[in-house]
C-alpha positions, 0 to 999 in steps of 0.5 A, a space after each residue: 724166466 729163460 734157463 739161458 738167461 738165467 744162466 748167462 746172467 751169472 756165467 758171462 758166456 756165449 749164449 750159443 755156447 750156453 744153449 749148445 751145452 745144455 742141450 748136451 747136459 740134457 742129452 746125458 752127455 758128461 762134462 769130460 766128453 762135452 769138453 774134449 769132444 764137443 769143442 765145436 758145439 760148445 765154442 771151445 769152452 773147458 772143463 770148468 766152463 761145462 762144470 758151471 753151466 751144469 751147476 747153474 742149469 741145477 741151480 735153476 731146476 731148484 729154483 723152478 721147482 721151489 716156485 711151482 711149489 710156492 704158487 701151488 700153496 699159495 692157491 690152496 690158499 685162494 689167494 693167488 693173484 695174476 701180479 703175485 703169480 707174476 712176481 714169483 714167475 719173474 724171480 732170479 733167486 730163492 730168497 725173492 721167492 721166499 719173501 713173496 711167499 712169507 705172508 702165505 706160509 703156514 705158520 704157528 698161532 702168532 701174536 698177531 694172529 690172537 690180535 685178528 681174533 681179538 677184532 683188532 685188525 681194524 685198528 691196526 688199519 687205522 693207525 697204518 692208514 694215518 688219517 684219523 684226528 685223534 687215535 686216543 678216542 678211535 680205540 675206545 670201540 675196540 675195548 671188549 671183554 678181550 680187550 680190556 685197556 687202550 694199552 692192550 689194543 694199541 699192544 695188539 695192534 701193534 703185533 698185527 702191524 709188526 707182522 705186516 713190516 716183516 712180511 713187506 717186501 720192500 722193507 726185508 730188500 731194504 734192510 738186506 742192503 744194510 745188513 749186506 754192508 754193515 752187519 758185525 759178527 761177534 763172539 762171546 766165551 762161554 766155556 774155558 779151557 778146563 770146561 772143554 779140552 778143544 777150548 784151547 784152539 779157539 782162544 783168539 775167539 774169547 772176545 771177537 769181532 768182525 765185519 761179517 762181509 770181510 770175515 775169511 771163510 777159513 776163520 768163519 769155519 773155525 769160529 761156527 765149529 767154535 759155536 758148534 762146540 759150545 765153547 763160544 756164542 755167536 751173534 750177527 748184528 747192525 746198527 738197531 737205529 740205522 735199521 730203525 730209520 729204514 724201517 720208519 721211512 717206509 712206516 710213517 707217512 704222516 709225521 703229525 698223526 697223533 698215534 705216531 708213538 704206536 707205529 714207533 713201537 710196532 716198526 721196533 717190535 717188529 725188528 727186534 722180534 721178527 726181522 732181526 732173528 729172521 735176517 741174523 739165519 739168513 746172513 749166517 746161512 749165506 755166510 756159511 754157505 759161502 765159506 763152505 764153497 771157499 773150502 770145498 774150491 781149495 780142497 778140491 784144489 789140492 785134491 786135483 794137484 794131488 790126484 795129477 801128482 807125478 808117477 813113478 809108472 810100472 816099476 818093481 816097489 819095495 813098500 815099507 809102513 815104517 813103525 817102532 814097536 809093532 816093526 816095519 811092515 814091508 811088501 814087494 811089488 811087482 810093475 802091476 802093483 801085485 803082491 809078491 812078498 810081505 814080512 816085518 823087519 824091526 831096525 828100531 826101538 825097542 827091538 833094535 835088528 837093525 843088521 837082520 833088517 839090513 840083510 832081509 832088504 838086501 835080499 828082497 831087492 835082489 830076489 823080486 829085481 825092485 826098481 825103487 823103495 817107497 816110505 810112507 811119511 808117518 810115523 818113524 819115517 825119516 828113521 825108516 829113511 836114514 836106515 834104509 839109506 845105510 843098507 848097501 844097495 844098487 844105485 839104481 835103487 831110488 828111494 822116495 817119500 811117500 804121502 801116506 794119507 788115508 792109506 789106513 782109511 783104504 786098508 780097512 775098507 772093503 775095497 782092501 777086504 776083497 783085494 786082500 781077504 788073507 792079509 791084515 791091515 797093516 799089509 794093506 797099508 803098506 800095499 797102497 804105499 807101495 802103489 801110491 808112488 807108482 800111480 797116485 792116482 789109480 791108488 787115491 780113487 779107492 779113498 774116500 777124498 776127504 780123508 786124503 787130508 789136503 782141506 781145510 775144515 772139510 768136516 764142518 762144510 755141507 758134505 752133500 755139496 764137498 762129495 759132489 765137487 770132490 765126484 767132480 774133480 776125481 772124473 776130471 783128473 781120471 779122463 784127462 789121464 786115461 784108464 788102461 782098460 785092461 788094468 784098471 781097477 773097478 773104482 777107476 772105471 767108476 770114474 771114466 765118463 759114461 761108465 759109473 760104478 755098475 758098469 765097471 763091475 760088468 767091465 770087469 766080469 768080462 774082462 776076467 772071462 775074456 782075458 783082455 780086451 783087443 780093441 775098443 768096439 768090444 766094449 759094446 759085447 759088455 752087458 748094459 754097456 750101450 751106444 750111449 755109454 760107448 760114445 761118452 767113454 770110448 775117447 778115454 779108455 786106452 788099449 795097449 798093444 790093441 789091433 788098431 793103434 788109435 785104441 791107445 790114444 785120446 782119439 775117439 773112435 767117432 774120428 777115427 775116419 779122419 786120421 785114416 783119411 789123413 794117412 791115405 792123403 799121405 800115402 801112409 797106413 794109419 799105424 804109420 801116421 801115428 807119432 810120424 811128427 814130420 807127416 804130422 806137422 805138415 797136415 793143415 787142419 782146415 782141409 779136413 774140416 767137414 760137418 760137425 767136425 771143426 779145427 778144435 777137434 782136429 787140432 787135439 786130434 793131430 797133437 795126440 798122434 804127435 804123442 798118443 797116449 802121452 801121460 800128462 802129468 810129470 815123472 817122479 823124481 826122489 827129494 831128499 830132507 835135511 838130515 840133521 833135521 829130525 825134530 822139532 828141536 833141530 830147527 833154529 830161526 833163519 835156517 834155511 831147509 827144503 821141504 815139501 808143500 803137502 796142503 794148502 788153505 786160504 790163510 797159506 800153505 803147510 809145509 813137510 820139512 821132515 819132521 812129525 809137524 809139518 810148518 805153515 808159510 803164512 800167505 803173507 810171507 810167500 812174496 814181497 808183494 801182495 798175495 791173494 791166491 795161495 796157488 798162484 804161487 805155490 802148488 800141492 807137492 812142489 819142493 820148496 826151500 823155506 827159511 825158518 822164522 820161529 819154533 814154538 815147541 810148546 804149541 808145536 808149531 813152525 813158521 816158515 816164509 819163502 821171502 829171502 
């Protein structure tokens, strides 16, 4: 099997596309650049494209490996045939693989195994074969010292035959179909809720029962987790009598044979003990792998719409990390995100300086010129807001909300620790707060991504698999904005294409040494940082102020010949051509079609000088929440309030209003029509108005809907 029919089979994609791109991915070039700066090789496929064919190129190296492997053993064994080594050759996925291999794994002494050493296996040929007149008599010569009884020689044979049932491959693929379709998932309590104290979240499950196929991968996380625990059982099952009669028509070919009876027993000996606890793994396996990549699709959704969040940009921040008891921990900023000032004010119960707090932001506002004043949204939040609110300040003074998720995973991490060695980690935590609102996405990288909070069940899913999607999604919102090479932090540079984690320490070695970096070609004067490496990266590190313009935009140095070729046409320098949209707009891109450089790439090229450097993401604006709403108290059923969209599942999305919980919107009440995608209406951080449906203040919890 070819990996591009492999991969064709499964992508629905132009096979040029396809080989153009693996050839690529096999070359070591990253999805980022293939996708930017190889739209010609590629037929303009976009990230999620590449994304795919490198998974399924991955997919297919598996599936290659585990057959040489398989084909190895099994001539170990001397029992390799051309038709076999042809079968496993020709396979298309692991199971079929698998199900070839069964009747050649190395396995435990079976009870078929001590039925061959008993010398029943003959007999167990003869009841297959169906032909022998009367059965009762036949088995009188396999009476033995082993063997003492018929029973004991039809019971032997008959686990001889059971394995032969388990191990045809026509009966598992017919028997896959069924439990494809029909198979039921139902659970059992087993602990209550003075037996385990997380028995009370999973009260639904008490006697619970579902199609397996339809089942919701947020509901099977929550239901496996359940079992995990010990506070349900779970089993998955089909009709034992459909299952039978699949298992018969292969079985029984001669309805008048008179051992028919032991066949019968054999064919139910060998679902009940083999092939029902065999297909029962394998379904809950596939079932859980496909609800781990339903989860990991949303949490990295919500992860990229958090990551593109709206900046604030180079502004000076005064941070705060509201609190009760200990006070508010509050940092200056300066526009690089630097510390210049940290101390705590106490404007809350039980200490009460609210005019000593008042007085010192005053004063920190004046002194380091802040631009804007960020909260974090934890706890004492909108105290922290209402207070800040009153203390008399210049209007140009904004004031935001800030998601403050993870920020004390960062504080206490060793990235924080060789940042800020003389500072404690509430200090820390403020400083991410503070940088949060200026770039969300220079400060999130320094955060292990599953403790941003934007997923659902993420602990219960493979967290190989999550780690590599959330790898993904991070490089891909990284180059798509750019990295200022001279700013950069080196958990930033990590994730720009072609540098990773050791070559952005050796960026920033030379960085210190050299001060700054004037153009893009002094990459190459970096250790270890090569031809390879230059080419993969240059396109998405940005250069303020550089010796040559194009090194602050999205124009990769390999094209640079091009825009000059542009300006000189047009009887202008290069500098003089960038962002000059009337030059701009009159240059037709097909007369410069040459070589490998085709109209995708200089369309991308002409719209980047029409704009260089140009943030894609959009400017933060301050929200503000209702203020007569404080706790959960406030809320009254057909309220309408504002709010914050801060994570969205497959089951709906939940909602920041202001308050310690935040409110769900269910899925069903997001539009008067059907909904399937949750992100097909509504986005991580979009401000929304809800209507309150109900307050559960025991549970705590709130319903929200977004239909009038």
């Amino acid at each position: 099997m070819k990996v591009q029919d492999y991969i064709q089979s499964r992508a629905q994609l132009p096979a040029k596309s396809i080989q153009n791109t693996i050839a690529l991915l096999e070359a070591d070039a990253t999805i980022p650049f293939i996708s930017r700066y190889r739209k010609e090789a590629t037929g303009n496929l976009d990230e999620v494209a590449v994304e795919k064919i490198s998974q399924l190129l991955t997919n297919f190296k598996e599936l290659e490996k585990r057959k040489i492997a398989v084909l190895k053993a099994i001539k170990e064994q001397e029992a390799l045939t051309d038709a076999l080594t042809e079968k496993i050759k020709n396979a298309t996925t692991l199971t079929q693989v698998e199900d070839f291999y069964l009747p050649y794994k190395k396995k435990r002494k079976t009870k078929a195994d001590t039925a061959r050493e008993a010398g029943l296996a003959p007999l167990a040929k003869i009841l297959m074969a169906q032909n022998t007149p009367n059965i009762e008599q036949s088995v009188r010569q396999f009476i033995s010292e082993t063997v003492k009884t018929k029973a004991e020689a039809f019971t032997g044979a008959g686990h001889i035959i059971a394995e032969w049932v388990n191990e045809n491959t026509y009966v598992r693929n017919s028997l896959r179909k069924l439990y494809d379709w029909k198979t039921q998932l139902t659970t059992k309590w087993v602990k209550t809720e003075e037996e385990h104290p997380e028995a009370s979240k999973f009260t639904q499950f008490k006697k619970w029962e579902e199609p397996l196929k339809r089942i919701p991968s947020h509901r099977f996380l929550a239901i496996h987790r359940a079992e995990k625990l010990g506070i349900i059982k779970l089993k998955i099952e089909v009709d034992k009598s459909e299952a039978l009669n699949i298992i018969e028509k292969v079985i029984l070919k001669n309805p008048g044979f008179s051992g028919i009876k032991y066949l019968k027993e054999a064919s139910e000996d060998a679902f009940t003990r083999l092939l029902k606890k065999s297909f029962a793994t394998e379904f809950l396996n596939e079932a859980k792998e496909k609800a781990d990549e339903d989860a990991i699709a949303v949490f990295a959704s919500n992860l990229e719409q958090l990551l593109m969040e709206a900046p604030l940009g180079s502004k000076r921040i005064l941070a705060i990390d509201p609190g009760f008891k200990s006070g508010c921990k509050v940092v200056c900023l300066d526009e690089q995100g630097n510390l210049l000032h940290n101390q705590a004010i106490f404007p809350h119960p039980p200490q009460n300086k609210t005019d000593a707090a008042s007085a010192k932001i005053k004063t920190l506002v004046n002194a380091y010129k802040i631009e804007a004043i960020a909260i974090g949204n934890g706890t004492a939040a909108r105290e922290t807001e209402r207070f800040i609110k009153k203390v008399y300040l210049p209007k140009e003074v904004s004031i935001f909300t800030v998601n403050e998720a993870g920020a004390s995973v960062y504080s206490a991490s060793k990235i924080a620790r060789e940042e800020f060695p003389n500072y404690d980690v509430t200090v820390r935590g403020a400083v991410s707060i503070g940088r949060r609102l200026s770039d969300p996405l220079a400060e999130l990288v320094k955060i292990d991504p599953k403790s941003i909070g934007v997923g659902q069940y993420q602990h219960e899913v493979d967290q190989t698999k999550l780690k590599e999607k959330l790898d993904v999604v991070v490089m891909r919102c990284v180059n798509k904005i750019g990295v200022n090479l001279n700013t950069a932090s080196k958990e930033l540079l990590s994730y720009v294409s072609g540098i990773g984690p050791g070559l952005a320490q050796n960026i920033l070695d030379y960085r210190k040494e050299n001060k700054r970096f004037k153009n893009r070609k002094e990459l190459l004067k970096v250790p270890r940082l090569g031809e390879k490496a230059f080419e993969q990266s240059a396109g998405f590190l940005r250069i303020r102020n550089a010796e040559n313009p194009l090194d602050n935009s999205a124009v990769h140095p390999e094209s640079y010949f091009i825009v000059e070729k542009m300006a000189k046409n047009n009887s202008l320098r290069a500098e003089e051509l960038i962002g000059n949209i009337k030059v701009l707009e009159k240059i037709n891109p097909k007369d410069y079609v040459a070589g490998n450089l085709g109209l995708p790439s200089l369309k991308d090229i002409l719209d980047e000088l029409k704009k260089p450097g140009t943030d894609p993401r959009a400017k933060k604006k301050p929200f503000s929440f209702d203020p007569s709403v404080k706790t959960l108290t406030d809320l009254k059923p057909g309220m309408k309030i504002p709010g914050i969209v801060n994570n969205i599942t497959n089951f709906g999305c939940f909602v920041d209003i202001g308050i310690k919980e935040s409110g769900l919107i269910h899925i069903s009440k997001l539009a008067h029509e059907f909904v399937s995608d949750v992100n097909s209406v509504v986005k991580l951080n979009q401000e929304l108005e809800v209507t309150v449906l109900s307050v559960d203040e025991e549970k705590k919890r709130v319903q929200l809907s977004l239909i009038d």
